[in-house]
C-alpha positions as CSV (number, residue, x, y, z in Angstrom):
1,X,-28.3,-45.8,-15.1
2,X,-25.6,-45.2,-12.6
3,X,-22.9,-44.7,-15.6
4,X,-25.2,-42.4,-17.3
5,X,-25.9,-40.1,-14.1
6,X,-22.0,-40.3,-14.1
7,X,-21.5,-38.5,-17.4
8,X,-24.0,-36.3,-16.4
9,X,-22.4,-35.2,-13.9
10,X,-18.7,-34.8,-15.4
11,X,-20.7,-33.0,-18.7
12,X,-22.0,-30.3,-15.9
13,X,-18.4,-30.2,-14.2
14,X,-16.8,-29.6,-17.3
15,X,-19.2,-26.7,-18.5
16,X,-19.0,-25.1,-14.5
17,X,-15.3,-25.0,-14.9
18,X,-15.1,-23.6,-18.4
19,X,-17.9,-20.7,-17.3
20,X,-15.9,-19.7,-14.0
21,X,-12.4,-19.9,-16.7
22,X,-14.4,-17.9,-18.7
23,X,-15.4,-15.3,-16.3
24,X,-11.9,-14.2,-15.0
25,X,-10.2,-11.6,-17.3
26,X,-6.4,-11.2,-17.2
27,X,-4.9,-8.8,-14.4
28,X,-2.7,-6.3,-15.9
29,X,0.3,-4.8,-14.3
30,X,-1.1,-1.5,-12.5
31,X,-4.5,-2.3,-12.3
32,X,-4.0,-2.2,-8.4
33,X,-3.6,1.4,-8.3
34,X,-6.7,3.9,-8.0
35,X,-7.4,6.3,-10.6
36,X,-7.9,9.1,-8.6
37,X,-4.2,8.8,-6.9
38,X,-5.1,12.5,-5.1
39,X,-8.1,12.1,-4.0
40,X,-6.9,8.6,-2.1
41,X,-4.1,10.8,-0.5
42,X,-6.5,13.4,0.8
43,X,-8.9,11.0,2.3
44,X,-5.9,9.3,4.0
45,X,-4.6,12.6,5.3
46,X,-8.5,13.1,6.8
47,X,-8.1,9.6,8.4
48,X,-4.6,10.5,9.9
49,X,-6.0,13.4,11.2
50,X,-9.3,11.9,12.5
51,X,-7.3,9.1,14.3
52,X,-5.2,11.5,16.5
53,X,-7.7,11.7,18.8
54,X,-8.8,8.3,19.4
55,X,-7.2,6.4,22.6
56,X,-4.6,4.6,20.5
57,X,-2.0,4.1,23.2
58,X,-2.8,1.4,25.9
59,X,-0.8,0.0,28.6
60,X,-2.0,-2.7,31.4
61,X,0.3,-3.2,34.6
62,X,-0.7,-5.5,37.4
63,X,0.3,-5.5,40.6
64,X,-0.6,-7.1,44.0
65,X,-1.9,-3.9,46.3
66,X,-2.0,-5.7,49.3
67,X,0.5,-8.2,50.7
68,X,-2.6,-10.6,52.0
69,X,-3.6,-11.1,48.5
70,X,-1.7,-12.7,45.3
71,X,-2.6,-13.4,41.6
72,X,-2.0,-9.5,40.9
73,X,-5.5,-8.9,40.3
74,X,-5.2,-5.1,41.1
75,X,-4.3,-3.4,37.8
76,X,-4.3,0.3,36.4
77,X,-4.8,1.1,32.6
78,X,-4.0,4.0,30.4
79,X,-5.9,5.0,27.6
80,X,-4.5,7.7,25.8
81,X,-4.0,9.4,22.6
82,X,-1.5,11.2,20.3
83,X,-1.1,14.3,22.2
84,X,-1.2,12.1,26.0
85,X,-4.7,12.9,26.6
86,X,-6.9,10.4,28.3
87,X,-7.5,8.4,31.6
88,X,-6.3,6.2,33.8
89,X,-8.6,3.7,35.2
90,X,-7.5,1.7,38.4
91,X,-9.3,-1.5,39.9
92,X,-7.8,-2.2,43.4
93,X,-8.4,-5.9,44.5
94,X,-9.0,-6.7,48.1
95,X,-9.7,-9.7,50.0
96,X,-13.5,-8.6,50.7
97,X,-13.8,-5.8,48.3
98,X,-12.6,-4.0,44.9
99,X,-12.5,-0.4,44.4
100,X,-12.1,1.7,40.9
101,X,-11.2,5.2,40.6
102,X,-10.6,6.9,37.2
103,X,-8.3,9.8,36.6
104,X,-7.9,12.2,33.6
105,X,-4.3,12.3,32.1
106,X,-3.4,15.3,30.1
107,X,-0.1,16.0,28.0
108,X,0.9,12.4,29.7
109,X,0.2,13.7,33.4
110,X,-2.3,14.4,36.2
111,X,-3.7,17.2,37.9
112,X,-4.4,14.6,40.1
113,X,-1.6,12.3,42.0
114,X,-1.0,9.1,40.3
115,X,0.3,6.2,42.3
116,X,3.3,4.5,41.2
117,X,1.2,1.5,39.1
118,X,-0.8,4.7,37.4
119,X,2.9,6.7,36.3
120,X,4.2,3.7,35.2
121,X,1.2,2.3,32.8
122,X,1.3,5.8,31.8
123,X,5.0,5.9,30.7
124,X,4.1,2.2,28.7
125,X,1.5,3.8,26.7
126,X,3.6,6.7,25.7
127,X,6.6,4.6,24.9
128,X,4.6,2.3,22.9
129,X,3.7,5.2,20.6
């Protein structure tokens, strides 16, 4: 019994592999490419355009604010986009407390003063443009 579940079993194996064999079709040289070549480019040039305003450009700097504390665990984050528009959000860790502030960054600077942790995660962000 055992032998003839056996052949069973390699029969079925046999005929799997030959359908999924028999499924694939050659690849040709150029299939790749989209027929519509134009209309790709245009919908990339939409994306392109679209993405200039998302808050691609990040930078993270850490920093101790106070000399009592260690660990850095104050930090201040840009978020900005093509053009150097976003914020600047900035979590200042003390012993007893934490305070966040957020400030609007336009054309990579402030109409508000940044502190020197704020500038600098700013100047990351743009250089990593």
């Amino acid at each position: 019994m055992a032998i003839v579940l056996a052949g069973v079993a390699v029969v079925l194996a046999a005929a799997a592999l030959a359908v999924s064999l028999g499924g694939r079709r050659a690849r040709r040289v150029g299939d790749d490419i989209p027929a519509d070549l134009p209309g790709l480019r245009r919908e990339v040039a939409a994306l392109r355009a679209e993405a200039t305003g998302a808050l691609r450009h990040l930078a993270v700097v850490r920093y101790d604010a106070f000399d009592e504390m260690g660990g850095r665990l104050s930090w201040s984050l840009a978020l900005l986009d093509d053009s150097g528009d976003g914020v600047v959000l900035t979590s200042i860790r003390g012993r007893s407390e934490a305070r966040t502030y957020a400030k609007s960054v336009t054309g990579w600077s402030s109409d508000q003063e940044l502190s020197p942790e704020e500038t600098e995660a700013v100047e990351h962000a743009r250089a990593a443009r």
